[in-house]
N, C-alpha and C positions, 0 to 999 in steps of 0.2 A: 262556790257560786258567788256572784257578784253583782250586786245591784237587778238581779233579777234574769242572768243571761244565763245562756248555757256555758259550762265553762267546757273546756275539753273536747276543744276541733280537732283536736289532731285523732281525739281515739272516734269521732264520725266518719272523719275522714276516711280512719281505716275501714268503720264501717260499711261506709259508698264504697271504696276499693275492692271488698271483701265480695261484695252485690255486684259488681261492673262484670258486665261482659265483654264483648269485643266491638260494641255497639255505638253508640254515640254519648251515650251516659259516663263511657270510660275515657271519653274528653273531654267531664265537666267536672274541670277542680273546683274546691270551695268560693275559690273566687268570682268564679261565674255563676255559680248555683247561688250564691248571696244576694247578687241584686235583681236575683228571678224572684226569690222568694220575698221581698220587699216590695216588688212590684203588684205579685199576686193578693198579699193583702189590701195592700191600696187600691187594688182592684175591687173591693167590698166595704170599703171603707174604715179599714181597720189597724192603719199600719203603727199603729201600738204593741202589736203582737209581735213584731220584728223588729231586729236592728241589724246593724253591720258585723253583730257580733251572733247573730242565730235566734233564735226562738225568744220570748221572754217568758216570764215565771206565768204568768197570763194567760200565755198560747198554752204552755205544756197543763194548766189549770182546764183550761177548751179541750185538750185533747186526752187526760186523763178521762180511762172507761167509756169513751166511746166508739160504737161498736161501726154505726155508720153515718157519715156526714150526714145532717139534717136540716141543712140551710147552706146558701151559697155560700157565709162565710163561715161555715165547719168545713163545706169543700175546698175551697181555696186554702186554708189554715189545713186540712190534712194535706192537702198537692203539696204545698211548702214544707209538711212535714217532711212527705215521703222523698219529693227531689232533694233535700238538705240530708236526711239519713240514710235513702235507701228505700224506703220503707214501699208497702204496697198495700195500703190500706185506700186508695181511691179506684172505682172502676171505672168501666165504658158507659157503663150504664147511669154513672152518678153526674159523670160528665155532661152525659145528652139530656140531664133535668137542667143546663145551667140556662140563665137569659142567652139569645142567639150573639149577642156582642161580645160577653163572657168566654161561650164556647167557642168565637172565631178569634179570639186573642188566644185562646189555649191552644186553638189550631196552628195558628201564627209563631206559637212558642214552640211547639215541636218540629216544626220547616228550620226554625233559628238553630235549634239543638243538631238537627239534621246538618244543615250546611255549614256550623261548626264544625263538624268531623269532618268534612271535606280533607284530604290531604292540599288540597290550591288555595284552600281559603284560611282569610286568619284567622284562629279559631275565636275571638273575641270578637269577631265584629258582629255577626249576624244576631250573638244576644245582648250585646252592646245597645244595637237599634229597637230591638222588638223592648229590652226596659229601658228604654230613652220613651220610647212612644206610648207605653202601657202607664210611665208616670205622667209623662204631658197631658194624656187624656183624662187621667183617674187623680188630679191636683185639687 
């Protein structure tokens, strides 16, 4: 580890591989799930817990032993978690407690993930846009 990052994308990576299905989640390389999950903290004011390189010693500090998000930014900070590894520790239910602005960028974020698997479309633009606009807003 270094400087307080996650080391070792490649074996997440496998892990998201490992989790994908046939879905749209198995056309989102690291490199697109990276400035989602930089966006979603910034979304709570936090973007301390993320960098270009994944989580920081901070996040994984937030996220050791807890059982269920208990604030908008433990949900946001587990969504980041889960889209970066795989993981599925946020529900429906943790979703529809967030502020109504919150929940319609996360709406926003799933259309983007959606029309990235598009076979016409290019698979970068759609979350291209939605974290161009989630940082313009959340600056």
């Amino acid at each position: 580890m270094s400087a307080g990052h996650l080391d070792g994308a490649a074996a997440l990576d496998q892990a998201w591989r490992g989790n994908a299905g046939a879905g749209p989640r198995a056309h989102l390389p690291r490199e697109r799930r990276t400035p989602i999950c930089l966006a979603l903290v910034h979304m709570v004011g936090r973007p301390d817990l993320w960098t270009e390189r994944g989580p920081t010693a901070e996040a994984f500090q937030h996220l050791a032993g807890r059982r269920r998000p208990d604030s908008e930014e433990a949900l946001m900070l587990q969504l980041s978690w889960d889209l970066w590894a795989g993981g599925d520790g946020v529900r429906l239910r943790d979703l529809l407690q967030l502020d109504p602005d919150k929940l319609r960028a996360i709406g926003d974020l799933l259309t983007a993930i959606a029309d990235s698997a598009s076979p016409s479309a290019d698979p970068s633009a759609p979350i291209e846009r939605w974290t161009r606009s989630q940082l313009a807003e959340n600056q």
